[in-house]
C-alpha positions as CSV (number, residue, x, y, z in Angstrom):
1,X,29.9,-19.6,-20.9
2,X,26.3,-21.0,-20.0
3,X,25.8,-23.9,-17.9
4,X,21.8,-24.8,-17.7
5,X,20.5,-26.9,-15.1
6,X,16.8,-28.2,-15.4
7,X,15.2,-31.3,-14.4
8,X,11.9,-32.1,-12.1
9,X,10.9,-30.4,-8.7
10,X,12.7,-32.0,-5.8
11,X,16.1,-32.9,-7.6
12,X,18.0,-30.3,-6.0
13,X,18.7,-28.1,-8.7
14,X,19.2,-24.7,-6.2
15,X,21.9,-26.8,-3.6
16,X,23.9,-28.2,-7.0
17,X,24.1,-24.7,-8.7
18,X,25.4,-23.4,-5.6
19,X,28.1,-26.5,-5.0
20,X,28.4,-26.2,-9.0
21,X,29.7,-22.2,-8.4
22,X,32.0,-23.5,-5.6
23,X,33.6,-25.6,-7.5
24,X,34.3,-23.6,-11.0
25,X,35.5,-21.0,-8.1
26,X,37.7,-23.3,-7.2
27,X,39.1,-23.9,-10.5
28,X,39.5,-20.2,-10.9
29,X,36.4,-19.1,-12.7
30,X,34.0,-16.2,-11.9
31,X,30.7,-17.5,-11.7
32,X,27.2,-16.1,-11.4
33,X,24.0,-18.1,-11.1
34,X,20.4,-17.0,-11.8
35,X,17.0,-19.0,-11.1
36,X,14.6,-18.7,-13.3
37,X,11.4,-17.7,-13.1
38,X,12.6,-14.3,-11.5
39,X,9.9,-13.8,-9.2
40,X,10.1,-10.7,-8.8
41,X,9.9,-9.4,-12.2
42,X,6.9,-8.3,-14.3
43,X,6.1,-12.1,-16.1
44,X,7.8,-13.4,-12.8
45,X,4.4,-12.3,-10.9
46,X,2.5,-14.1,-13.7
47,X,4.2,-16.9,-13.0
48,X,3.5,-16.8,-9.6
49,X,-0.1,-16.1,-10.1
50,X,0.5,-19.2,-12.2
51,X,1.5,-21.8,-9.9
52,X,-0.5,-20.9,-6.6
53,X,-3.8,-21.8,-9.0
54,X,-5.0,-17.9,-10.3
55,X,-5.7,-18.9,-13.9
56,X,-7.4,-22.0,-13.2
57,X,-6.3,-25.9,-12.8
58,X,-2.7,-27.6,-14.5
59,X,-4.6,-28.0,-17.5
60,X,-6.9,-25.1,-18.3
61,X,-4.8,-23.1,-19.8
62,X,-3.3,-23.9,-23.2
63,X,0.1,-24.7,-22.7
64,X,1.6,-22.3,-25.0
65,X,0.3,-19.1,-22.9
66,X,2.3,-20.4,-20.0
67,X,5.1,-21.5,-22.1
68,X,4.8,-17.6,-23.2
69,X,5.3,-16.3,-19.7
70,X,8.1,-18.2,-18.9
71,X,10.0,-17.3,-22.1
72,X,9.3,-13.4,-21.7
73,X,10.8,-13.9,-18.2
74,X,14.4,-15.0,-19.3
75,X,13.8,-12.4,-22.3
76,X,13.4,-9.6,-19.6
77,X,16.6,-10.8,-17.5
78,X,19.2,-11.4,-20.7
79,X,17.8,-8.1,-22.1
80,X,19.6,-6.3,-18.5
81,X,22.5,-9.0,-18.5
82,X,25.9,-7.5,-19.5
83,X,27.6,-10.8,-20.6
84,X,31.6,-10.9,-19.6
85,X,34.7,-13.4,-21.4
86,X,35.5,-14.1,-17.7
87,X,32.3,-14.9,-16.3
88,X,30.5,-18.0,-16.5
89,X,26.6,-18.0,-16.1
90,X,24.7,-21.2,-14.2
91,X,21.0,-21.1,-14.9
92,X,18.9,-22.6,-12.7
93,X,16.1,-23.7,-14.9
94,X,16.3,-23.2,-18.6
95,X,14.3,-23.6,-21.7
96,X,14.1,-27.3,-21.3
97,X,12.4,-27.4,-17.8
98,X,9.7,-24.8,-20.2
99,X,10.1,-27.6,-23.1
100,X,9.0,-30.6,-20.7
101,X,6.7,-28.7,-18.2
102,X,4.5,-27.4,-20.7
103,X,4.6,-30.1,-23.5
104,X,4.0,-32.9,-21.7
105,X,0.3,-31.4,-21.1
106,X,-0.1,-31.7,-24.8
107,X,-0.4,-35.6,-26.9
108,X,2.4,-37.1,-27.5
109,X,2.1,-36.8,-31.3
110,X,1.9,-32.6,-30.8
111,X,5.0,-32.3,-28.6
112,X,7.8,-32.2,-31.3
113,X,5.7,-29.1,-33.2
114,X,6.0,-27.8,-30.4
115,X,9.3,-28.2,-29.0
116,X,10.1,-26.4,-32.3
117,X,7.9,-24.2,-31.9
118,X,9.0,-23.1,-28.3
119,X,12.7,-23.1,-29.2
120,X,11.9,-21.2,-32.1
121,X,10.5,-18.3,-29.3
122,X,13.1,-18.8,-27.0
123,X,16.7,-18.4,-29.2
124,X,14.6,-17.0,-32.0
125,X,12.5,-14.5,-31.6
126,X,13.2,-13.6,-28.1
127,X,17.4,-14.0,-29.1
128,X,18.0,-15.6,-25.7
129,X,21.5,-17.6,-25.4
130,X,21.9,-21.5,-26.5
131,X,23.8,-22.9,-23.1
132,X,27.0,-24.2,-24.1
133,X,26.3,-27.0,-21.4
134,X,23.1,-28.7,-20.8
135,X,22.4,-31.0,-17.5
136,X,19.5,-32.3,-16.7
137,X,19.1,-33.8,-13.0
138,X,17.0,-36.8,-12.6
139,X,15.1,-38.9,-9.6
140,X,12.3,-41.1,-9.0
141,X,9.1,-38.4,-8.7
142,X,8.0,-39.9,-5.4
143,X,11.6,-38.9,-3.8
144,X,11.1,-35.5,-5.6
145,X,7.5,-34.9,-3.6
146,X,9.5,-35.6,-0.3
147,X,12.2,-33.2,-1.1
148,X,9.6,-30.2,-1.6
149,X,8.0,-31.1,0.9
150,X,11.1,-30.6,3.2
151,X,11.7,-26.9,1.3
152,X,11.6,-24.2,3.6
153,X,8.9,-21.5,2.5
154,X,9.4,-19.8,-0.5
155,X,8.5,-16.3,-1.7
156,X,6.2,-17.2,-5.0
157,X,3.7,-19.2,-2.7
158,X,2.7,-20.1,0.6
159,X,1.7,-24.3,0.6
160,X,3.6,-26.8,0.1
161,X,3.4,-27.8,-3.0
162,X,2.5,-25.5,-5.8
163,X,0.4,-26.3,-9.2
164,X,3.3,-28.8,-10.7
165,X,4.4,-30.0,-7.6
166,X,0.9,-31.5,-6.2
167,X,0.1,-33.2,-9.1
168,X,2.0,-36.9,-8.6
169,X,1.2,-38.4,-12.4
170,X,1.7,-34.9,-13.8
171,X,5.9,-34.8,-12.0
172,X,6.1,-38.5,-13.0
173,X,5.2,-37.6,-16.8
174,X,7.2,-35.3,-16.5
175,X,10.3,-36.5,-15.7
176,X,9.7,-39.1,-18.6
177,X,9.5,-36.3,-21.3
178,X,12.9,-34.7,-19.3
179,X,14.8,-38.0,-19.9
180,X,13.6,-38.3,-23.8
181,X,14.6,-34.7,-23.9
182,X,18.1,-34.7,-22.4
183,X,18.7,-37.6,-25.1
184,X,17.4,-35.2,-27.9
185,X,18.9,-31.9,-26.2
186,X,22.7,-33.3,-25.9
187,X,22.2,-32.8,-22.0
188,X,23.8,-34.5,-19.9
189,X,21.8,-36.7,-17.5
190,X,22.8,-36.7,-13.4
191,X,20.8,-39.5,-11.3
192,X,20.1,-38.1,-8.1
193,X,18.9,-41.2,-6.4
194,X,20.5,-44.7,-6.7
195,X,17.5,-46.6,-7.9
196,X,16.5,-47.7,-4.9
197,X,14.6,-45.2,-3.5
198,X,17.7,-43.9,-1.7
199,X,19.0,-40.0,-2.4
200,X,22.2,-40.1,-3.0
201,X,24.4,-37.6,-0.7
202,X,24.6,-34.2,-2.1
203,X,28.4,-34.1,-2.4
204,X,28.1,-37.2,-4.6
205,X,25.9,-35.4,-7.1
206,X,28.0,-32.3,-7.1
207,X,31.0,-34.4,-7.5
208,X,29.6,-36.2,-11.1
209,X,28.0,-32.7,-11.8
210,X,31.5,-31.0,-11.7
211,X,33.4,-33.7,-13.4
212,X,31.1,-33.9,-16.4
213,X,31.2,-29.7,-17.0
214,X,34.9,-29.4,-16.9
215,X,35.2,-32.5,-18.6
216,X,32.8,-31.3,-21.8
217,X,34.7,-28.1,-21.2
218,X,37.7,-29.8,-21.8
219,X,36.3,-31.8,-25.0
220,X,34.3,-28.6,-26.3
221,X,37.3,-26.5,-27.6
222,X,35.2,-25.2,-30.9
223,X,32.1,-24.4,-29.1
224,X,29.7,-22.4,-31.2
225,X,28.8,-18.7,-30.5
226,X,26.4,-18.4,-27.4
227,X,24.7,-15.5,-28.7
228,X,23.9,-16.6,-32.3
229,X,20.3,-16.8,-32.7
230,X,18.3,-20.1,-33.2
231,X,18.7,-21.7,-36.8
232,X,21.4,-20.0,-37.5
């Protein structure tokens, strides 16, 4: 059982897979969660390089090189994963945060060649795992650039915002493309804010985030096989 949780910088996604694993825990479930990009792996590094600027400004490189290295990331981490009936895998960040982050740098009329052509990598060539549940978590992008800013250092980068992050009309086209997509994707949408420029508190969130996965758990008895490969 995968859970995927995507959605722009800022929303939380790191503090609502952990609440999300406390939860299923609860319920009786043994739960894992990995956060992709992996850092620390080979294309992880990339990545990194990526983000602090290495190869160039948001938009130098085309985006389906950097789609590339975020694909052969989760590749390299589902090639080591031994898959188990009783566990149950929440992904933080997931083929649609790679679907919306890299084709929204490309016209509107190219995207959907795209998206095909991305998930055709992803679940196709590369044979990674459809998630059987899809959320996508949503807030206004100037709320988002306040929440990074509050993150405590991380280990890919030292300022404070990296290449998506500082870039205000690139996280607010974004998280357009992430709200057409979750309508495309089957994901389920979570508001993070109330509309008002107010967060809402975090226990809120995890509590509509935990109803919505056991209820589409409920509701999903005939779900297809995870590990089926895309177009089939």
């Amino acid at each position: 059982m995968i859970i995927a949780v995507d959605g722009i910088d800022g929303t939380g996604k790191g503090t609502q897979c952990g609440l999300l694993r406390a939860a299923l825990e609860g319920k009786g479930k043994q739960v894992r969660i990995a956060s992709f990009p992996c850092y620390a792996s080979f294309f992880g590094e990339m990545i990194s390089e990526y983000l602090n600027g290495a190869y160039g400004s948001l938009y130098a490189v085309n985006p389906k090189l950097i789609a590339l290295l975020f694909a052969m990331d989760r590749k390299d981490f589902f090639e080591k994963y031994e898959p188990s009936q009783d566990n149950m895998l929440i992904l933080d960040r997931y083929v649609l945060s790679n679907m919306a982050h890299q084709g929204v740098k490309l016209p509107a009329p190219e995207r959907s060649l795209f998206f095909e052509w991305l998930k055709n990598l992803e679940y196709g060539v590369n044979r990674i795992p459809y998630p059987d549940i899809s959320l996508v978590l949503d807030m206004d992008a100037a709320l988002s650039v306040k929440n990074v800013a509050k993150k405590e250092r991380r280990s890919y980068t030292s300022q404070t915002y990296d290449l998506h992050e500082k870039d205000a009309a690139y996280l607010q086209d974004t998280r357009a493309l992430f709200l057409e997509l979750a309508g495309r994707e089957n994901a389920a949408l979570i508001r993070c804010d109330d509309g008002n420029g107010n967060l809402k508190k975090e226990e809120t969130i995890a509590s509509e985030i935990a109803e919505t996965v056991l209820n589409r758990l409920d509701g999903d008895a005939k779900r297809r096989n995870i590990w089926a490969p895309y177009g089939c």
